[in-house]
Steps between C-alpha positions, in 0.01 A plus 500: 500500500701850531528560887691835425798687365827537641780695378880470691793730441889389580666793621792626697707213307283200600491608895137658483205372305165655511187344422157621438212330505174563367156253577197451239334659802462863526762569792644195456872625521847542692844567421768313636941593547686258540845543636798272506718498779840330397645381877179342582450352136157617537214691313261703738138608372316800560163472345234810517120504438314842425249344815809563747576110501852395476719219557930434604595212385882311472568241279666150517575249236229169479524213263464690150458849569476757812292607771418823645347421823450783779187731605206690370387789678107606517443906474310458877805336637444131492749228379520151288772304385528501112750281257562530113654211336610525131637261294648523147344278234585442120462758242573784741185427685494534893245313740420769828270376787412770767435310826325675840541317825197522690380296775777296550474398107658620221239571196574563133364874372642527197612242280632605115730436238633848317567503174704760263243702283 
């Protein structure tokens, strides 16, 4: 089942990437930058929603792929603690699961497989 589209650009040789994201759900959207940061060996995230809800997130390496963990900030000021993990698969294919911890529990949100179109 189609979740959504998503397109990401390479730019600034390989040091920014920008991704946007669009929902089957009217709204349904945000665009991401990602920025590497060579003396940390690090990507950061900035990702924006047209609702005013955005997240800051650093990545580290896990078995397989990376994970951008960090926080998402609510347009009335609260908090939570968010982590995306994505993993490469075969035929180009990469596994991302979008993770919200919540009450002392980490939940899944999103959980997809994107494919090239």
């Amino acid at each position: 089942m189609l979740a959504g589209t998503d397109v990401v650009t390479k730019s600034l040789d390989g040091f920014a990437i920008t991704e946007e994201w669009h929902g089957v759900t009217a709204g349904d959207e945000g665009t991401s930058l990602f920025y590497y940061m060579p003396a940390k060996k690090q990507w950061k995230q900035v990702w924006v929603t047209p609702s005013g809800v955005f997240k800051e997130k650093a990545s580290a390496p896990v078995n397989g792929g990376i994970r951008f963990s960090g926080t998402v900030f609510l347009p009335r000021g609260k908090t939570y603690q968010d982590r995306t993990t994505l993993t490469k698969l075969p035929h180009g294919e990469v596994h991302q699961v979008i993770e919200s911890y919540v009450g002392g529990t980490w939940t899944v949100g999103f959980d997809a497989v994107y494919r090239k179109g």
